[in-house]
C-alpha positions as CSV (number, residue, x, y, z in Angstrom):
1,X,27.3,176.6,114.1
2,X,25.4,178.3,111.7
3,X,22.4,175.9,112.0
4,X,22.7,176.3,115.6
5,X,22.1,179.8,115.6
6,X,19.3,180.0,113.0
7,X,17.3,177.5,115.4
8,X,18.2,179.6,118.8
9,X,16.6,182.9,116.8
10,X,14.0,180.9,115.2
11,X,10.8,181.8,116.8
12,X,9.3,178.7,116.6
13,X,12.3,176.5,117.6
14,X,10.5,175.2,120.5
15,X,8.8,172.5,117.8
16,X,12.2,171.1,116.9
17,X,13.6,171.0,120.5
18,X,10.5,169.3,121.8
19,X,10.6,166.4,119.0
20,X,14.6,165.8,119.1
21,X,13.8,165.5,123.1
22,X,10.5,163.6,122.6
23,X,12.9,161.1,120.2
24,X,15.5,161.0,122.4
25,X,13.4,159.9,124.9
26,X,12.4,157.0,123.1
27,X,15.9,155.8,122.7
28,X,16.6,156.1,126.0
29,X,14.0,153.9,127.0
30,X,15.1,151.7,124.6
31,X,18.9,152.2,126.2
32,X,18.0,152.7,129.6
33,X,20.8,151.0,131.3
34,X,23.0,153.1,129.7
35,X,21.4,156.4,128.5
36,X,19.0,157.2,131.5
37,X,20.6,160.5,132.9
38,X,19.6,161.9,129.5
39,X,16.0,162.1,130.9
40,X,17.1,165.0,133.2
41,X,18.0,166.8,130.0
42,X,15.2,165.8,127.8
43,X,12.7,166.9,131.1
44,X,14.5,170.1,131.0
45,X,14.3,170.6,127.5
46,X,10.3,169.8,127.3
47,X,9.5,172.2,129.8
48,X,12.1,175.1,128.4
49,X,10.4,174.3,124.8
50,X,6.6,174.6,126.2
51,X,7.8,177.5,128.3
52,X,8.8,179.3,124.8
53,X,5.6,177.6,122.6
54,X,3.1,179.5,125.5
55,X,5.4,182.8,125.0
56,X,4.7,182.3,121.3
57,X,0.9,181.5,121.9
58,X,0.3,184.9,123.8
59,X,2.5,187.0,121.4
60,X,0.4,185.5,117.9
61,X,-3.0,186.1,119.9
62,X,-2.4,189.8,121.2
63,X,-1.2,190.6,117.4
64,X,-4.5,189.0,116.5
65,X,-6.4,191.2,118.5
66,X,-4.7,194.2,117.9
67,X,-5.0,193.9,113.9
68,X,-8.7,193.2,114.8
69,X,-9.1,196.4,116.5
70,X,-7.4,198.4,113.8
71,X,-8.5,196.4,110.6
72,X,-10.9,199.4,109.4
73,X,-8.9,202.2,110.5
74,X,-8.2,204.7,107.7
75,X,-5.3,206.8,109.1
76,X,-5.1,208.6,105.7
77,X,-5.6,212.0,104.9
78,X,-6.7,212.9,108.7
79,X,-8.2,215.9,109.6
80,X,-6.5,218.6,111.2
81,X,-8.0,219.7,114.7
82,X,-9.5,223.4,114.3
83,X,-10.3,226.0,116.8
84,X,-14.0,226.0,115.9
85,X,-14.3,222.5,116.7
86,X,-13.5,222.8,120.4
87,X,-15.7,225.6,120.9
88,X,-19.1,223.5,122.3
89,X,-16.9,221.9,125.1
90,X,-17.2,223.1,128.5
91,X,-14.8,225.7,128.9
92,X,-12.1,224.1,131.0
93,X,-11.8,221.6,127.9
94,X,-11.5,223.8,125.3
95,X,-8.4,225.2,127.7
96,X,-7.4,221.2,127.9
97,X,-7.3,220.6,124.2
98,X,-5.2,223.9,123.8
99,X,-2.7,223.1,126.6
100,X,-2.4,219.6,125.5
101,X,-1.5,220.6,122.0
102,X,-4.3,219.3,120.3
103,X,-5.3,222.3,118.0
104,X,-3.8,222.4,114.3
105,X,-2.5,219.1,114.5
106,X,-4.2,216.1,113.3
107,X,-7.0,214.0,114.5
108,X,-6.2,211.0,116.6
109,X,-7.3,207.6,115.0
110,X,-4.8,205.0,116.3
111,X,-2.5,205.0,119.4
112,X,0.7,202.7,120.3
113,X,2.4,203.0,123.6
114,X,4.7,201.5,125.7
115,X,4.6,201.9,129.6
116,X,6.8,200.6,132.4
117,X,5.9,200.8,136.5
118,X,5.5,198.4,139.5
119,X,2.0,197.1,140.6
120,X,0.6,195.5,143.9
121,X,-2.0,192.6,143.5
122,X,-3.0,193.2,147.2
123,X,-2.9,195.7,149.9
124,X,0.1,193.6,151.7
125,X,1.3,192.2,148.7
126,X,5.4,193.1,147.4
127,X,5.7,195.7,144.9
128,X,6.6,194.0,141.4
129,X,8.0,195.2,138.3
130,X,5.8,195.7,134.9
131,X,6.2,196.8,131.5
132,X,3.3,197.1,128.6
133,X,2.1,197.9,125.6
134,X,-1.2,198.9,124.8
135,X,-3.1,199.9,121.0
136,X,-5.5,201.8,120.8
137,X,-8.7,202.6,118.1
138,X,-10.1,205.8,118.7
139,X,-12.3,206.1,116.3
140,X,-14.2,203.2,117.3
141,X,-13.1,202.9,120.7
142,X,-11.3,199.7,121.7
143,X,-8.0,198.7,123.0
144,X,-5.3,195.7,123.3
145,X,-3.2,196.0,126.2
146,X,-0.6,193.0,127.2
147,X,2.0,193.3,130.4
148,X,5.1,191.3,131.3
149,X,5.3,191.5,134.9
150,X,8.5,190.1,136.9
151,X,7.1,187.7,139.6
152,X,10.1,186.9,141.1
153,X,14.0,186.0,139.3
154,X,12.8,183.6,136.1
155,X,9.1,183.6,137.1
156,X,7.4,186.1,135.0
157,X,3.2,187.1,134.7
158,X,2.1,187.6,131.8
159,X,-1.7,189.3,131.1
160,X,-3.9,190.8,128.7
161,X,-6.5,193.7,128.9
162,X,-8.4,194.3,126.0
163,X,-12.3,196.6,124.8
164,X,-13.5,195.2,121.7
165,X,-17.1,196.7,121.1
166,X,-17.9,197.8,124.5
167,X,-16.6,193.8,126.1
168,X,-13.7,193.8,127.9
169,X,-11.8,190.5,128.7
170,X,-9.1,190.3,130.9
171,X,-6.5,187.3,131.0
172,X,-3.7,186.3,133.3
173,X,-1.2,183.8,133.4
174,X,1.5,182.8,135.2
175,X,4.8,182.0,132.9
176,X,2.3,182.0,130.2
177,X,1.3,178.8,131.2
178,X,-1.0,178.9,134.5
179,X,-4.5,180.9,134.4
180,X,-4.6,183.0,137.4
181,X,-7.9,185.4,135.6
182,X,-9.8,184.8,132.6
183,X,-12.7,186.7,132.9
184,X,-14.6,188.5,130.5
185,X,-18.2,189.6,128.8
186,X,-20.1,190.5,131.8
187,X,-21.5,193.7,132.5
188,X,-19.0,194.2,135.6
189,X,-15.8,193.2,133.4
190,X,-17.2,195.7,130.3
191,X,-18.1,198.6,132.5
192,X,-14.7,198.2,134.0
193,X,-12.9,198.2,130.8
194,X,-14.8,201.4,129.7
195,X,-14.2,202.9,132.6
196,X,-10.4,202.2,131.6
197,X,-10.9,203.3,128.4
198,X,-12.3,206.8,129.4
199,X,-9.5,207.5,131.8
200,X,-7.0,206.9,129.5
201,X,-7.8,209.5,126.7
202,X,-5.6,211.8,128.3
203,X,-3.0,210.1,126.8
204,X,-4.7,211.1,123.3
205,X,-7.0,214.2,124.2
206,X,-8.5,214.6,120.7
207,X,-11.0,212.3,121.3
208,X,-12.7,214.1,123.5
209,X,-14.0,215.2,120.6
210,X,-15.6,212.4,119.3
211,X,-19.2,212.2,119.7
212,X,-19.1,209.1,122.3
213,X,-17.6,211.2,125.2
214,X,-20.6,213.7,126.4
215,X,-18.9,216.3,128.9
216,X,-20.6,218.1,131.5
217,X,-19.1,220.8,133.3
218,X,-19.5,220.7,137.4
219,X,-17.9,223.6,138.5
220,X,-14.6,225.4,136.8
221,X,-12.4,222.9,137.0
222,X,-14.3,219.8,137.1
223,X,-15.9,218.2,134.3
224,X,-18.3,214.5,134.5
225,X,-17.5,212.7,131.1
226,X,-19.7,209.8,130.3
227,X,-18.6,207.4,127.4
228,X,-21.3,205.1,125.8
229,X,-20.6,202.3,123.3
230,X,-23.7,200.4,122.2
231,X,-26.1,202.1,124.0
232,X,-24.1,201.1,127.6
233,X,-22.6,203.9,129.2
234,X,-19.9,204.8,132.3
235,X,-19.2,207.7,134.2
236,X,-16.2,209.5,135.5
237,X,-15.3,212.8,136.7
238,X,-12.2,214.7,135.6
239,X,-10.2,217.3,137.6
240,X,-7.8,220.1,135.6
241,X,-5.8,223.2,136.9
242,X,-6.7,226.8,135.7
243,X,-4.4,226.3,132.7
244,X,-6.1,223.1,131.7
245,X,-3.9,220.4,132.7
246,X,-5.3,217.0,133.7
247,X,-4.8,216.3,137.6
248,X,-6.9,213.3,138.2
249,X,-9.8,211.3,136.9
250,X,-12.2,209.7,139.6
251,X,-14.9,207.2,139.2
252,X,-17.2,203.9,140.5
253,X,-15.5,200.7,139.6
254,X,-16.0,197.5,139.7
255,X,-13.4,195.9,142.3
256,X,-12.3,192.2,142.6
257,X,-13.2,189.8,140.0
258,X,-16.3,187.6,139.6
259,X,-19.4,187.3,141.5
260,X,-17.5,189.0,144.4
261,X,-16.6,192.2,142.4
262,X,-18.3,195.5,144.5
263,X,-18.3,199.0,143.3
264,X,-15.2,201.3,144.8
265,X,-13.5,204.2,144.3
266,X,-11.1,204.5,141.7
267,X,-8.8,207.3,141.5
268,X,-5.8,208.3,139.1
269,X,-3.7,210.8,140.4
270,X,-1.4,212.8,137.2
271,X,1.9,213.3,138.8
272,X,4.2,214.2,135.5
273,X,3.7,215.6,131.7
274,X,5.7,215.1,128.6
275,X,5.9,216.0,125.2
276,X,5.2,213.3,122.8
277,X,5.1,213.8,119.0
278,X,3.9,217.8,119.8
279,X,1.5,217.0,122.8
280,X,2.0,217.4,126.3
281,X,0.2,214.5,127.9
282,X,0.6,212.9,131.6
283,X,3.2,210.5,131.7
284,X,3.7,209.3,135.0
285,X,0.6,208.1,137.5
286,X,-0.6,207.1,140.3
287,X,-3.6,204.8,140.4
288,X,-5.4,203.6,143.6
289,X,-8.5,202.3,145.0
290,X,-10.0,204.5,148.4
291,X,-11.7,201.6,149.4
292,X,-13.4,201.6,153.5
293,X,-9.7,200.1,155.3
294,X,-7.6,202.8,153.6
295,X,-6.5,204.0,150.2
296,X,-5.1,200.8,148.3
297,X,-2.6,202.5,146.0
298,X,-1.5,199.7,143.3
299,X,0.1,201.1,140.4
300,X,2.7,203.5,139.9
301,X,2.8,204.3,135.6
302,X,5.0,205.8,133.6
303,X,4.8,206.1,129.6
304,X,8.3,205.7,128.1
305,X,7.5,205.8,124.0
306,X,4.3,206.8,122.4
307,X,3.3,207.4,118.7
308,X,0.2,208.5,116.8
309,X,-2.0,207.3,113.7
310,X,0.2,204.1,113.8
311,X,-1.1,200.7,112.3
312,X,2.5,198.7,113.2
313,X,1.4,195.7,114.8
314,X,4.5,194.6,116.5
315,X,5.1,193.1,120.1
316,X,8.0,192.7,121.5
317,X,7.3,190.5,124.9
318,X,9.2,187.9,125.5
319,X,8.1,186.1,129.0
C-alpha cells in the first residue's frame, strides 16, 4: 500500500506505468488466447502515462525558463523608491506612483503572480475557464507566463507566453500533447509580446521608472509610453483618473498569428484595484480587440495572489 502510494505521488510515475504496461503487453501477446482483454487496460494505461509524461514536459520547461529569466537577479539590498525620483515623470505619473503606493517602499526586481478568468479564442467561440501564472524580471525586462485552460470536462489547453531579450514565443497545446501555436522570433510575435509586457507594469508600477519606459505626456490624463529592448521599440497610450489611477492602456497590435497577423486595436479596460503587499494595483480586467465587425472582447482577468522581489521557482499546473 505503501509502495502504491509513493508511485501515485511520484512525479515521474508515468515511466514505471508505461514499462509494466509496455511488458504486459508482451505477455499478452505471448498469452493471447487467454490474456487479450488486458490490452484495453494496457491502451488505457499508455495513453494516461503519456498524458502525465507531457504534463511533466511543460512543467520542467516553464521552470526552465523562468530560472533563465531570473538567474542574474540580485533581489538584495533593494533600493527604496524616493520622492525625488519620481519627480521627471509627467505629472499624472508622479500622481500614479503615489496612488499606487510605490513611494518609500522598495524597488521592484522580480514579480510572481497568479491569475484566474475565462477567455474566447473567437468572436463566436464559448467562453472557457483559465488560470495562470506568470514571472516576471523587471530589471531586465522579460517574462514566463503558462495557462491551464479547461477545454471542455477532462480536455484541458495548456500554453505558454514568454519575452526573453525582446523575443517572444508563444506555445499552445492541447492536453499537452497536440500543438495548436508554436510561434515565435519574428518581429510581429516580439512586438506583440512587448506590447504585453508594457501593459502589464501596472501590475508592478515601479518600473516606470526604469530607464526603458520613456513617458510622454498627451494631455492631463493621458500619457504615450514607449518600451524599447535592444534598440526595438513599442508604443502604447495609458489613460488615469485625476487621482492617478490606471483606467486603460490602448495600443497597435499584431492580431492573428503568422503571415496573416494585421495590426488592430488593443484595448485593456481596469475594472477593479486591490491591495497587494502595500500597493494598490488593478486586479480585475477587461481585455478586447475593437477590430472593423465590432469590439471582440476575449478575456475577462482577475489577479488572485501576487508577491514581490521573489526568486521561488515553483509551478503548480497540473493539466
Amino acid at each position: 500500500m505503501v509502495s502504491a502510494a509513493a508511485l501515485i505521488t511520484n512525479r515521474k510515475w508515468f515511466y514505471v506505468a508505461f514499462i509494466a504496461a509496455f511488458v504486459s503487453q508482451i505477455l499478452i501477446v505471448l498469452a493471447w488466447k487467454d490474456a487479450k482483454f488486458g490490452t484495453i487496460a494496457n491502451i488505457i494505461i499508455i495513453v494516461a502515462s503519456y498524458y502525465a509524461y507531457s504534463n511533466y514536459k511543460f512543467n520542467t520547461m516553464v521552470k526552465t525558463e523562468t530560472a533563465q529569466i531570473l538567474q542574474n537577479l540580485n533581489i538584495e539590498n533593494t533600493n527604496t523608491v524616493l520622492e525625488k525620483e519620481i519627480l521627471h515623470l509627467p505629472e499624472i505619473i508622479q500622481k500614479w506612483m503615489l496612488n499606487s503606493g510605490v513611494v518609500g517602499k522598495e524597488n521592484i526586481n522580480s514579480v510572481r503572480l497568479q491569475q484566474k478568468g475565462k477567455m474566447k479564442t473567437k468572436p463566436n467561440s464559448k467562453w472557457l475557464n483559465f488560470t495562470a501564472e506568470q514571472c516576471f524580471n523587471v530589471k531586465e525586462p522579460a517574462f514566463i507566463w503558462s495557462t491551464k485552460v479547461d477545454v471542455m470536462p477532462m480536455l484541458k489547453m495548456v500554453g505558454r507566453d514568454k519575452l526573453i531579450n525582446g523575443k517572444g514565443n508563444m506555445l499552445i497545446k492541447l492536453a499537452g500533447i497536440i500543438p495548436i501555436v508554436n510561434e515565435g522570433e519574428n518581429e510581429k510575435i516580439n512586438s506583440a509580446t512587448m506590447l504585453r509586457y508594457l501593459a502589464e507594469i501596472v501590475w508592478f508600477p515601479s518600473a516606470a521608472l526604469n530607464n526603458y519606459i520613456y513617458w510622454e505626456a498627451i494631455d492631463k490624463l493621458t500619457v504615450k509610453a514607449t518600451l524599447t529592448i535592444n534598440e526595438k521599440s513599442v508604443t502604447g497610450v495609458f489613460k488615469f483618473s485625476d487621482v492617478g489611477e490606471v483606467q486603460s492602456f490602448e495600443a497597435k497590435r499584431y492580431y492573428g498569428a503568422g503571415e496573416h497577423a494585421t495590426l488592430q486595436t488593443w484595448y485593456i479596460k481596469i475594472r477593479e484595484f486591490k491591495d497587494f503587499n502595500g500597493y494598490k494595483i488593478p486586479s480585475k480586467s477587461d481585455v478586447l480587440w475593437k477590430l472593423k465587425e465590432g469590439d471582440f472582447n476575449w478575456l475577462y482577468l482577475e489577479i488572485t495572489k501576487l508577491n514581490y522581489n521573489t526568486l521561488e521557482l515553483k509551478n503548480h499546473f497540473n493539466i
